[in-house]
NUGULO-344372 format. One record per residue (C-alpha): residue in one letter; x, y, z. Coordinates in steps of 0.02 Angstrom, whole numbers, plus 50000, padded with zeros to 5 digits. Layout:
NODE   r      xx      yy      zz
NODE   a       X       Y       Z
...
END
This chain:
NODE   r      xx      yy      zz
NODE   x   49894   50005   51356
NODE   x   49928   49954   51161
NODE   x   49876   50081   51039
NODE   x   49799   49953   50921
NODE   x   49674   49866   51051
NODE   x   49484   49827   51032
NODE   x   49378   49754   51176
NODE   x   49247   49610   51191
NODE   x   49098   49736   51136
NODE   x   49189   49802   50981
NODE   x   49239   49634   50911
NODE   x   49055   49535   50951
NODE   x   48982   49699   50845
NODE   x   49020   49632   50663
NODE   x   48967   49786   50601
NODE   x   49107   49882   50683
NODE   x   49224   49721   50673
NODE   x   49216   49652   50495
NODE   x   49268   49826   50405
NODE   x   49412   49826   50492
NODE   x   49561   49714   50426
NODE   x   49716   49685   50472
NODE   x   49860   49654   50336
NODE   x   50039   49551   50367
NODE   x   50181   49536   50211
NODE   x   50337   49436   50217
NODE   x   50431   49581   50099
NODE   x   50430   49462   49952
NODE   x   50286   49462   49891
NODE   x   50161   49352   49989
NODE   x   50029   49400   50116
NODE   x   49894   49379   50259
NODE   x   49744   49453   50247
NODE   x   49581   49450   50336
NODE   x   49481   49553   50446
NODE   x   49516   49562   50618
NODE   x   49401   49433   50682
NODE   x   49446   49301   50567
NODE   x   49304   49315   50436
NODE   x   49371   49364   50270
NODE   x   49271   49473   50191
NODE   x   49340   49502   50014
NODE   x   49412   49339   49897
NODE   x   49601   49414   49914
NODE   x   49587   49390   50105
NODE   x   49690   49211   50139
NODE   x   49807   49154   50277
NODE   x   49930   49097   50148
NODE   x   49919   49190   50005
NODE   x   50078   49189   49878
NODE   x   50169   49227   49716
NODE   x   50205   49083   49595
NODE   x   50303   49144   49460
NODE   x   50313   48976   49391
NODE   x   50119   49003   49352
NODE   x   50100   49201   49308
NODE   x   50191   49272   49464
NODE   x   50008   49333   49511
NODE   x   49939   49318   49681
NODE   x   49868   49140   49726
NODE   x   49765   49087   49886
NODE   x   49818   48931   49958
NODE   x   49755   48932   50104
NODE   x   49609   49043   50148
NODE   x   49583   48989   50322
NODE   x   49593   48911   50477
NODE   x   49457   48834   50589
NODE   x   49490   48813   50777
NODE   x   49394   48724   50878
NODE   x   49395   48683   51082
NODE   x   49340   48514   51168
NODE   x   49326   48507   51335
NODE   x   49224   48387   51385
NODE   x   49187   48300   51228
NODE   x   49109   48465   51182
NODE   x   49171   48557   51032
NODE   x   49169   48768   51033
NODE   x   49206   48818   50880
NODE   x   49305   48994   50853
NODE   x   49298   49020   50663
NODE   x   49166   49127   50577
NODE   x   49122   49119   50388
NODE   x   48987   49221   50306
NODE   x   48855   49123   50205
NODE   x   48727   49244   50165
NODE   x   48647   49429   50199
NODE   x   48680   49437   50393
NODE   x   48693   49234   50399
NODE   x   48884   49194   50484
NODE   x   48933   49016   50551
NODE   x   48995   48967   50652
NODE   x   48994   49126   50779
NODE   x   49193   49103   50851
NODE   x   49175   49278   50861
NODE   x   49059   49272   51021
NODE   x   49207   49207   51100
NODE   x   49328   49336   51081
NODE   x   49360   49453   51224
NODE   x   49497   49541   51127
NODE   x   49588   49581   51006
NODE   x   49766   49692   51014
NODE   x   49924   49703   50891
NODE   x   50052   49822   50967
NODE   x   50189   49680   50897
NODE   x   50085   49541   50809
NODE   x   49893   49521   50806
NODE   x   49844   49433   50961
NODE   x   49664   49373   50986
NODE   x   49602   49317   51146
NODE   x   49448   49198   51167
NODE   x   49357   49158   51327
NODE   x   49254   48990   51303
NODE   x   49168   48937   51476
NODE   x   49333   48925   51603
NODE   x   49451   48917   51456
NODE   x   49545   49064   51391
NODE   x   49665   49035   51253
NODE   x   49763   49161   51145
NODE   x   49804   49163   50959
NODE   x   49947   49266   50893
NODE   x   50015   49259   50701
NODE   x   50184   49308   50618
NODE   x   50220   49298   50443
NODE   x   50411   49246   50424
NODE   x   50513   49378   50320
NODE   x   50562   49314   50147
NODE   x   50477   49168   50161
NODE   x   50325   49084   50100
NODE   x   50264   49041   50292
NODE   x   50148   49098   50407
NODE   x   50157   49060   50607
NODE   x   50026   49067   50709
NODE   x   50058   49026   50917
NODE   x   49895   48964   51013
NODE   x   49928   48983   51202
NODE   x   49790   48891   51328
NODE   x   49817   49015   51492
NODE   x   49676   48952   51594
NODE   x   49570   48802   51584
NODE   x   49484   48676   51717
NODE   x   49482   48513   51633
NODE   x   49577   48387   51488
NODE   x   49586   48512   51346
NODE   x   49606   48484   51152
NODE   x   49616   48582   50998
NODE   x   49555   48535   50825
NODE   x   49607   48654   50674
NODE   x   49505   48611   50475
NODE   x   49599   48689   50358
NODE   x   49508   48767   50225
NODE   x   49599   48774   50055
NODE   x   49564   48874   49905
NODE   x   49733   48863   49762
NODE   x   49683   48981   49668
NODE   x   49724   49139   49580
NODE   x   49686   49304   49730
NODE   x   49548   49374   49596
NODE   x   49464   49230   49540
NODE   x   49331   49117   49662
NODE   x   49331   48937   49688
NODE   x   49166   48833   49645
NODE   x   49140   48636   49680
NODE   x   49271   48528   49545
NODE   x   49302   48353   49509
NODE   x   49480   48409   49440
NODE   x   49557   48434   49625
NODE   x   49679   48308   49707
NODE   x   49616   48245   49872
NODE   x   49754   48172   49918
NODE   x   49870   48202   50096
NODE   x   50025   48156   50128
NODE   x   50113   48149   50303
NODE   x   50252   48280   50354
NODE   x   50331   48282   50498
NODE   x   50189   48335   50634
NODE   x   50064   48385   50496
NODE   x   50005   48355   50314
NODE   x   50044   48440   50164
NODE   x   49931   48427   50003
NODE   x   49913   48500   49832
NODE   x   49763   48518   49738
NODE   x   49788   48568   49575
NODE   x   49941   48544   49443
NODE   x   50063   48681   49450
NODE   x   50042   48731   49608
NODE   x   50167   48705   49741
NODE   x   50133   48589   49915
NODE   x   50060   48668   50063
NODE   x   50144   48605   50236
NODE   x   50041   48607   50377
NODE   x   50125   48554   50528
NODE   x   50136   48581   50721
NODE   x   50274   48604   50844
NODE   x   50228   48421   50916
NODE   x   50133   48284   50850
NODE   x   49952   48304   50790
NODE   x   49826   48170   50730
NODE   x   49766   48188   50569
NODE   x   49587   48135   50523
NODE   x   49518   48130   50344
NODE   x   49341   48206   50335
NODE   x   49342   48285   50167
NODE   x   49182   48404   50114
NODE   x   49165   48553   50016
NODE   x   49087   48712   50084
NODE   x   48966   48783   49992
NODE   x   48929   48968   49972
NODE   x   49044   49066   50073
NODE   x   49009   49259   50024
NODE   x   49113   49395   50029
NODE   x   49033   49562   50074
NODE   x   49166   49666   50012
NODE   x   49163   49589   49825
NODE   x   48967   49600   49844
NODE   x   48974   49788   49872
NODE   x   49090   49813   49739
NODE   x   48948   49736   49617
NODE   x   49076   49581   49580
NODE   x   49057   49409   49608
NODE   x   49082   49363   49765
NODE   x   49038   49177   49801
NODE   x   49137   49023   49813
NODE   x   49160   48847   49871
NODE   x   49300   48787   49986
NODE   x   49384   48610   50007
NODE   x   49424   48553   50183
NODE   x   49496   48390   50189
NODE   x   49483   48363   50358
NODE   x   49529   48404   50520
NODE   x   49693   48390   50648
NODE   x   49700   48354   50837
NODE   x   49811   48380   50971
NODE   x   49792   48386   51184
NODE   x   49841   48577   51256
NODE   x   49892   48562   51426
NODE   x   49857   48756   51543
NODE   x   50015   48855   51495
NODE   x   50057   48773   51345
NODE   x   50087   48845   51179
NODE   x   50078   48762   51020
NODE   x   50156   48832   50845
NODE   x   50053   48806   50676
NODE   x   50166   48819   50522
NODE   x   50097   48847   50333
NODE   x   50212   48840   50208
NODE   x   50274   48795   50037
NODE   x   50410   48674   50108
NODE   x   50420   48551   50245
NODE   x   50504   48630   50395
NODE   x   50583   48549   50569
NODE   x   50453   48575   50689
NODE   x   50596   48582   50832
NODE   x   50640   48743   50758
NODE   x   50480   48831   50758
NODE   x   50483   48931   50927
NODE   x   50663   48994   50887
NODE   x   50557   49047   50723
NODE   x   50429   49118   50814
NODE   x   50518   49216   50923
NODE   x   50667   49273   50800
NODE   x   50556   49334   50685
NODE   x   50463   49438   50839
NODE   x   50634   49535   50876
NODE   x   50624   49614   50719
NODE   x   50460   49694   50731
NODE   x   50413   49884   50761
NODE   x   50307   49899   50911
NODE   x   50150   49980   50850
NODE   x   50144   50118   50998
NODE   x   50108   50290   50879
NODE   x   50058   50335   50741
NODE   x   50222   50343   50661
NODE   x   50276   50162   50730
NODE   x   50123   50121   50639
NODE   x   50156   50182   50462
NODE   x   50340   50132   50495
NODE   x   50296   49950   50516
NODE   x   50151   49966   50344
NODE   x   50289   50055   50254
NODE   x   50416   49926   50268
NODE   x   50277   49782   50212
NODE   x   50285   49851   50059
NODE   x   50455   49808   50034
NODE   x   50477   49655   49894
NODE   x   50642   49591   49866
NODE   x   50661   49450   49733
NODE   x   50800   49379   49629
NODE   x   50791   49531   49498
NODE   x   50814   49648   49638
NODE   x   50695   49768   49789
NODE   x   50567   49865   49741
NODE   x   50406   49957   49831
NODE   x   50237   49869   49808
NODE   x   50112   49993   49775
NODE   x   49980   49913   49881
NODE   x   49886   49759   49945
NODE   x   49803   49641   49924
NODE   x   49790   49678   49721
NODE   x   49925   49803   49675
NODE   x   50090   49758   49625
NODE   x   50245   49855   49587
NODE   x   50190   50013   49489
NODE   x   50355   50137   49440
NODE   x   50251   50306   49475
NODE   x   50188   50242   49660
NODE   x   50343   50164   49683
NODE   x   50440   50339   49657
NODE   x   50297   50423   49751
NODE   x   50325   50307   49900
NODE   x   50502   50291   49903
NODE   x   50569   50453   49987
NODE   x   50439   50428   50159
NODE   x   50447   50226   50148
NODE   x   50650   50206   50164
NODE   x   50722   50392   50213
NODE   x   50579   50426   50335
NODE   x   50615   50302   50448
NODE   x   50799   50291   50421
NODE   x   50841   50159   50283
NODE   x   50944   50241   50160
NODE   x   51014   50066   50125
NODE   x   50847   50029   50058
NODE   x   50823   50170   49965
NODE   x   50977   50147   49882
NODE   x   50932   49944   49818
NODE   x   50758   50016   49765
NODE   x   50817   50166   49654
NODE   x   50969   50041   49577
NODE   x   50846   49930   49530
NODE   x   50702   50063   49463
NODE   x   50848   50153   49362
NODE   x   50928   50006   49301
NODE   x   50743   49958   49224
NODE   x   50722   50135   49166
NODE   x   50903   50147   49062
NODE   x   50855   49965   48978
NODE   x   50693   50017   48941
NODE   x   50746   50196   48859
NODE   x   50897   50091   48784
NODE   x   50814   49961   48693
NODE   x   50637   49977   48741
NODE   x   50643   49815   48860
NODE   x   50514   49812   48988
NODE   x   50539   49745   49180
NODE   x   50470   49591   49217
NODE   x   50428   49665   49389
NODE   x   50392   49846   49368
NODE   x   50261   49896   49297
NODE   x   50201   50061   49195
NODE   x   50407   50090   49155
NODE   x   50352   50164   48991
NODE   x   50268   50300   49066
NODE   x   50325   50484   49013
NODE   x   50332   50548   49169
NODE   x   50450   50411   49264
NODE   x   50585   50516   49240
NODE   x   50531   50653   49306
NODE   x   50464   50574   49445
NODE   x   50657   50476   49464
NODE   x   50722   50673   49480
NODE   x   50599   50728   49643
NODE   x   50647   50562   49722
NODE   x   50821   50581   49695
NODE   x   50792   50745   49737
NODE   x   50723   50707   49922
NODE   x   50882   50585   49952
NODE   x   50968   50739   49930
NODE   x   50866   50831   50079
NODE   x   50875   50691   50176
NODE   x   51071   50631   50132
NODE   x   51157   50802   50083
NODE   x   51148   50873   49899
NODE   x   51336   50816   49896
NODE   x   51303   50647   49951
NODE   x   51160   50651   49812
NODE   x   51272   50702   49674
NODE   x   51423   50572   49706
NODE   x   51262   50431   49711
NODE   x   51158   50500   49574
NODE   x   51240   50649   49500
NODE   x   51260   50541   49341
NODE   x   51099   50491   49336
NODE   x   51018   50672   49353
NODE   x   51117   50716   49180
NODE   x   51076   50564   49106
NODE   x   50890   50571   49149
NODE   x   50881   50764   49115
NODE   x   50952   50719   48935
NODE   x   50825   50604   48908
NODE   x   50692   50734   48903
NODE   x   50781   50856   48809
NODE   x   50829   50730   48667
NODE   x   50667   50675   48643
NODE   x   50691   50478   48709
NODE   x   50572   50444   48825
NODE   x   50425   50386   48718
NODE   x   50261   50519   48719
NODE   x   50362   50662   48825
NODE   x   50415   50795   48698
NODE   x   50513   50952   48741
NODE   x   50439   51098   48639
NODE   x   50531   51243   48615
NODE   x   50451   51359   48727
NODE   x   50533   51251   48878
NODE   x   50359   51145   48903
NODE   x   50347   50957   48905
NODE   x   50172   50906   48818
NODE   x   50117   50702   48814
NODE   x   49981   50624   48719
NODE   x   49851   50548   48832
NODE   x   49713   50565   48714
NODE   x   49695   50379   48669
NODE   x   49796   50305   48843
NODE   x   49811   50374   48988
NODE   x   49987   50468   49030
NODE   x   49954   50518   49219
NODE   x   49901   50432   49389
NODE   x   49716   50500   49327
NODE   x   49734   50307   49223
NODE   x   49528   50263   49252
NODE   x   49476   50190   49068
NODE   x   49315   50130   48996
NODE   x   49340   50007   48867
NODE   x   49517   50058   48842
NODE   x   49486   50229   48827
NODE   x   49525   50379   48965
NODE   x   49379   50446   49048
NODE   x   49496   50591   49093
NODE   x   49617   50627   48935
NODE   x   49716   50735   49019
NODE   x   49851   50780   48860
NODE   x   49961   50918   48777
NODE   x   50019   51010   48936
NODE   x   50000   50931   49099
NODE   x   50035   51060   49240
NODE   x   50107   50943   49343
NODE   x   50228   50858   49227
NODE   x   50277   51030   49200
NODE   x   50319   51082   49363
NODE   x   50420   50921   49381
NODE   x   50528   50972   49217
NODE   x   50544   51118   49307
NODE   x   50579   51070   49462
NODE   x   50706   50952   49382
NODE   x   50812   51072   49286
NODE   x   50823   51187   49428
NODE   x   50888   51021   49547
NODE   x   51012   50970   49421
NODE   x   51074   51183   49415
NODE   x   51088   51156   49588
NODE   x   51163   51026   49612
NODE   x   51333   51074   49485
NODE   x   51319   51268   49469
NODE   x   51486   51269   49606
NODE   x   51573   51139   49505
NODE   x   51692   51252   49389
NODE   x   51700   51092   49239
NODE   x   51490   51103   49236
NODE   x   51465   51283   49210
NODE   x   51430   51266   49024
NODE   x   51298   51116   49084
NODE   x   51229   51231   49216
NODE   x   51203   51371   49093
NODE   x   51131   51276   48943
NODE   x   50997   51214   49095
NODE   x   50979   51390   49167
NODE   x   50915   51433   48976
NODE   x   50793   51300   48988
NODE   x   50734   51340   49131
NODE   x   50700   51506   49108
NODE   x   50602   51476   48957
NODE   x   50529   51331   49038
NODE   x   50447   51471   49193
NODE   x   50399   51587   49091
NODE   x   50301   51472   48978
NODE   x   50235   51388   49131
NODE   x   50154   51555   49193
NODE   x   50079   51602   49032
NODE   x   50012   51437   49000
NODE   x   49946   51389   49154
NODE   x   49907   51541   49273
NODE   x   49738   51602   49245
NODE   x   49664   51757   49286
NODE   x   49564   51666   49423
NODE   x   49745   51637   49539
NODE   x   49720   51454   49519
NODE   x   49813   51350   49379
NODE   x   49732   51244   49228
NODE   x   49735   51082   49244
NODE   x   49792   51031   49061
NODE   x   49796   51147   48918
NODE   x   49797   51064   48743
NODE   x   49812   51179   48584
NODE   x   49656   51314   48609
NODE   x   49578   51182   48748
NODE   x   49630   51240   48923
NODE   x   49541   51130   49075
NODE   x   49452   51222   49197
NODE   x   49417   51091   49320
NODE   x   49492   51128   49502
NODE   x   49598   50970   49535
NODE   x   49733   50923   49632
NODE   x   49895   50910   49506
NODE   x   49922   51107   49540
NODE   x   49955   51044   49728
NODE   x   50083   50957   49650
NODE   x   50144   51098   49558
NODE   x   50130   51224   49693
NODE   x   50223   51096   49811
NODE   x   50378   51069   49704
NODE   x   50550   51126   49790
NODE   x   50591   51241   49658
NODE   x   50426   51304   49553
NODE   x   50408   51411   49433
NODE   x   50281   51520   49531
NODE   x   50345   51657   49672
NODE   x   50265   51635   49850
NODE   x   50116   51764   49799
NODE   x   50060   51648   49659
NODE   x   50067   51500   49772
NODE   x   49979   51552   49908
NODE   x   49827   51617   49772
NODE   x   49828   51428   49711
NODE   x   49873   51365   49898
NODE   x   49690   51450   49950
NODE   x   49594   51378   49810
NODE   x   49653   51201   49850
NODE   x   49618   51238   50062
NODE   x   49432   51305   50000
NODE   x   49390   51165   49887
NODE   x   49509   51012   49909
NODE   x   49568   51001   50063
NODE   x   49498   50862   50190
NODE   x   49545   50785   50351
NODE   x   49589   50624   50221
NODE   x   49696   50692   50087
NODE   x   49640   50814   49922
NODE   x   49483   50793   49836
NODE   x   49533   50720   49660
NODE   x   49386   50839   49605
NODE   x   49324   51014   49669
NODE   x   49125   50986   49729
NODE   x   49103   51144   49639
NODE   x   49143   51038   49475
NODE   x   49028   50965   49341
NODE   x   49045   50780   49369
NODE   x   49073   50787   49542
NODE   x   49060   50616   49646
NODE   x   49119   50590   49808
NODE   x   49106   50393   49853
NODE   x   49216   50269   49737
NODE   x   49046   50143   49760
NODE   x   48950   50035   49661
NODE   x   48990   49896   49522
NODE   x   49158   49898   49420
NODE   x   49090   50070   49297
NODE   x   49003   50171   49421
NODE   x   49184   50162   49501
NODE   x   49271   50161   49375
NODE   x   49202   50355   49325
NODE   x   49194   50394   49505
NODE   x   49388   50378   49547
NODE   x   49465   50513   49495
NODE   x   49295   50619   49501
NODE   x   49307   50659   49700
NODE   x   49359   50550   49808
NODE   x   49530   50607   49921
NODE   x   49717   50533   49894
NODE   x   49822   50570   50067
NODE   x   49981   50538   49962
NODE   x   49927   50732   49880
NODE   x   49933   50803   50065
NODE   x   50102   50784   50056
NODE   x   50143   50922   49926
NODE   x   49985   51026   49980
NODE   x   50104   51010   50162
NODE   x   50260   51069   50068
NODE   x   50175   51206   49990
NODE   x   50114   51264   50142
NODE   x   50270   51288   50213
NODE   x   50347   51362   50055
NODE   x   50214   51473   50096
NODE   x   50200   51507   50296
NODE   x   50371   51442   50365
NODE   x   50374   51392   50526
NODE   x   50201   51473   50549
NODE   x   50104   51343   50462
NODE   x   50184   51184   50567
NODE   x   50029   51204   50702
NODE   x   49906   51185   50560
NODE   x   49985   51028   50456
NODE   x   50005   50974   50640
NODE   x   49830   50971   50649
NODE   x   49791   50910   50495
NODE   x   49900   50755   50522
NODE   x   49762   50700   50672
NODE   x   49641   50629   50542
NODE   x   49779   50514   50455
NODE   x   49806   50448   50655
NODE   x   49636   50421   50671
NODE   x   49631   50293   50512
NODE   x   49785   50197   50636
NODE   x   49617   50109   50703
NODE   x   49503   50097   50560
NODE   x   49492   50009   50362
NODE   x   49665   49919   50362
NODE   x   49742   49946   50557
NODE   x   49903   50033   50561
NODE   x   49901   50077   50370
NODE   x   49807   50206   50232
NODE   x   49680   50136   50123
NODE   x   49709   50209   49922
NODE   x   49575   50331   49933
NODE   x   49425   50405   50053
NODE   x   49271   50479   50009
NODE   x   49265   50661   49979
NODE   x   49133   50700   50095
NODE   x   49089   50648   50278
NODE   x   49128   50526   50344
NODE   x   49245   50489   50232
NODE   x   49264   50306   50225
NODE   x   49411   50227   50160
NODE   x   49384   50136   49973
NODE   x   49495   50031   49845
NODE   x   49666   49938   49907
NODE   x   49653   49930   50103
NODE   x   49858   49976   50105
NODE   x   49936   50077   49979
NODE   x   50122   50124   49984
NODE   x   50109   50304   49944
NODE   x   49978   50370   50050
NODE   x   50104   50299   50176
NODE   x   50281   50339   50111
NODE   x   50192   50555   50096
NODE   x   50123   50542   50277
NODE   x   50285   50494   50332
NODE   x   50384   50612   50245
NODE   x   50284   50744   50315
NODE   x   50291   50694   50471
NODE   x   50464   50686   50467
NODE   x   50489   50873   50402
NODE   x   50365   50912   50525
NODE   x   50501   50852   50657
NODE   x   50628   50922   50580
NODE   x   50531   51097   50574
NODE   x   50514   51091   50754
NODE   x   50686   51048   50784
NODE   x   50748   51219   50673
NODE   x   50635   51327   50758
NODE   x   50679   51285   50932
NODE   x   50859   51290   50884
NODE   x   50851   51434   50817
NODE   x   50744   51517   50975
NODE   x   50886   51465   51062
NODE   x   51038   51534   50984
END
């Protein structure tokens, strides 16, 4: 039985069916996204949507959809399904489907009368071009397929109203069209594995709504351009290939495609095969070099969440390799822009002043997963360099005071992932001394000690840090450790933030930290009482003024909510780390347990992937970007030490 599989009565319920969507990447930057009965339900959902980085390298809908109908008989059945109004959806395809599974690709199965055909979809790695395979298994009589093509070209967060400015014209490929509607764009191919009639019947339709955009308290309604339709005979146990694309392809090739493109797949069959196969859609390779995108369908490559995510999205599930291309090209980005001040054109947020620390714990986790030796030949250079950064004073709003602390300004801009703004301004201005950007110095110094106090040249080095650090934990405890166990949040001058929020998880979850295990576990309880759920930590305590626990409502009610409740599953991982710090072995059953609510998500919001953040409170529904890199990378790094946990203590039992 596949573990991603929804029956007949799930799939005809559209309030069970259309929240949950289903998300494909080629690793380069382009997407499908819809929900998984073919209605899309927000304007990023597409078919084909891609980068143009001749235009602004921003997401652009090409094509938003694809309309199949059956004749048999001279009778049409048609299997799409838009949504034109409150509860108003035509036509109903959805009544057809019987069901829907996706343990390699998503396959949909539709029963019309005696005919039952099947429709599976691949999105070809590196490569502008989605497949989709339509297979008739059982019919009765003469049967043909006609497919309208309904075409947006336009930017992923923008809508599409009724123009005179388009180009209607089509021109013949082989087996297929191609078109393009507006200047700048590039061609869409549309073309089948054997030859298709083409017929134009060009209308606009009006009014197609997105629910997801109209919840949100955005707009939400657009017009779409079909130009017509294509036809072609499907004999009983025949399968026809549908290619969209940017370029004109050789239809005789399309099966060898298909089915190459199928081998390399992870089988979604667990949980972990799940997050395995989301973590490596994130994966965006480009001429400037690989990276991590933070999410879909509207993140892009963000240097915190990229540093977050790398550690559980490469070394989790085995690709070093890939760690190794991402961190080259995220430190090459960092040196330029420390050098000269030169920004990526692809990473984002590189001017933040706590990348580098952030660079350390990653590098840092290569080195649990690799071998500290293995970490210092491949970064060892980098750890001084970045280390010296901080202490010199050249990483822009990150000063090193001389009580050992790090203090940022955030006053005016936000300096941590608490970023939510109102007309430009912070809502949260977390600034002076962070308590997590502190623990990270920490952390760092101590990583860098440890990783050349046995090298005889680098005991000067070693001991200059071991100062640091020394001031650096001692400063830490008397700044941040209050007489309540739990540690402020931020403490600027006199000011010193009460609020119970997650960045001491972070703190607390650190490898080396500047508390002993008796402090921990006093912070470690306040963040199980009040933060903990079965969907990450609350970004807020309940027991906090300004508590809200749903990211709903228009752009400024969520704006205020964000970082004012609702739960990140990313933070579970160094709430999991800390708990072990704390318990040992002891506390695997209970992470164990706690991982069962990330499974559950495996079927819910986006399938096989973490949506950004839940609600704080029952039931906890996922909200924001319906995949985000490092929600998955920290569930898969903690499953991973969970494994490895289990495979210590049984060793050990044994010996």
């Amino acid at each position: 039985m596949s573990y991603l599989k929804y029956d007949k009565s799930l799939m005809i319920n559209l309030e069970q069916s259309l929240p949950r969507e289903m998300l494909r990447t080629n690793k380069s930057g382009a997407y499908h996204c819809t929900s998984i009965v073919g209605c899309n339900t927000r304007k990023q959902h597409g078919l084909l949507v891609i980068p143009i980085p001749e235009m602004d390298n921003k997401a652009h809908v090409l094509l938003s959809s694809l309309d199949e109908t059956v004749i048999q008989h001279g009778a049409p059945f048609n299997l799409g399904i838009h949504q034109y109004g409150e509860g108003i959806f035509s036509p109903n395809g959805h009544k057809y489907i019987r069901e829907f599974e996706c343990e390699s690709v998503p396959k949909l199965t539709y029963r019309v009368g005696g005919v039952i055909l099947t429709k599976e979809k691949v999105f070809i790695s590196h490569e502008n071009r989605i497949l989709i395979k339509y297979t008739l298994v059982e019919a009765h009589s003469p049967t043909t397929l006609r497919f309208r093509p309904f075409l947006a070209f336009r930017n992923a967060n923008d809508l599409c109203v009724e123009n005179n400015a388009l180009n209607k014209d089509m021109t013949a490929a082989k087996n297929g069209a191609s078109c393009c509607l507006y200047p700048g764009y590039p061609h869409l191919f549309m073309q089948f594995d054997k030859p298709a009639k083409w017929v134009d019947d060009g209308h606009w339709y009006y009014g197609i709504e997105y629910y997801k955009d109209r919840d949100r308290g955005i707009p939400y309604k657009e017009d779409l351009w079909v130009p017509g339709y294509f036809e072609l005979p499907i004999k009983r146990g025949e399968s026809i290939i549908f290619s969209a694309s940017t370029y004109e392809c050789d239809p005789a090739l399309f099966t060898e495609d298909y089915e190459t493109e199928i081998r390399t797949r992870t089988m979604r069959t667990s949980f972990y095969n799940c997050l395995k196969n989301a973590a490596k859609q994130f994966y965006l390779k480009n001429k400037s070099g690989m990276y991590i995108m933070a999410g879909y369908p509207w993140l892009n490559v963000r240097s915190r969440d990229e540093l977050i995510a790398l550690p559980g999205c490469t070394l989790s599930i085995k690709h070093a390799n890939d760690y190794e291309q991402i961190m080259k090209s995220l430190l090459e980005a960092l040196r330029r822009f420390v050098s000269d001040g030169t920004k990526d054109p692809t990473i984002k947020d590189i001017d933040l002043p706590d990348i580098p620390l952030w660079a350390v714990w990653a590098i840092q986790q290569y080195g649990r997963s690799q071998g500290l030796q293995a970490a210092k030949e491949m970064y060892g250079d980098h750890i001084k360099w970045l280390i010296e950064t901080v202490i010199t004073g050249a990483v822009p709003n990150l000063i090193l005071d001389e009580n050992g602390l790090v203090r940022s300004d955030g006053r005016n801009m936000p300096v941590s992932w608490m970023s939510a703004t109102i007309y430009g301004k912070p809502i949260i201005p977390r600034t002076g001394y962070l308590v997590e950007f502190n623990a990270l110095w920490y952390n760092a110094i101590c990583f860098a000690i440890s990783m050349y106090e046995n090298d005889p040249a680098q005991q000067e080095y070693t001991e200059n840090l071991r100062a640091i650090a020394s001031k650096t934990k001692n400063a830490f405890i008397e700044t941040f450790l209050n007489d309540h166990g739990y540690l402020y949040d931020y403490v600027d001058g006199a000011y010193k933030d009460l609020q119970v929020r997650p960045n001491m998880a972070i703190a607390i979850g650190m490898e080396f930290s500047p508390l002993d295990r008796r402090q921990r576990k006093r912070v470690l309880d306040l963040v199980t009482r009040e933060l903990l759920t079965p969907k990450g930590l609350r970004s807020l305590s309940p027991k906090s003024q300004g508590y809200i626990p749903s990211y709903e409502g228009g752009p400024v009610e969520r704006e205020y909510a964000v970082h004012r409740g609702p739960a990140r599953p990313w933070l579970f991982g160094f709430y999991a780390d800390a708990y072990f710090k704390v318990f040992g072995y002891s506390g695997i059953g209970f992470i164990e347990r706690m991982l069962i609510g990330y499974e559950d998500e495996m079927s819910e919001g986006c399938i096989g992937s973490l949506s950004e953040m839940y609600d704080a409170n029952p039931p906890f529904t996922g909200r924001g970007a319906v995949s985000t890199a490092k929600n998955v990378g920290e569930i898969l790094r903690i499953l991973r030490t969970v494994k490895e946990m289990n495979k210590e203590q049984q060793q050990s039992v044994t010996k």
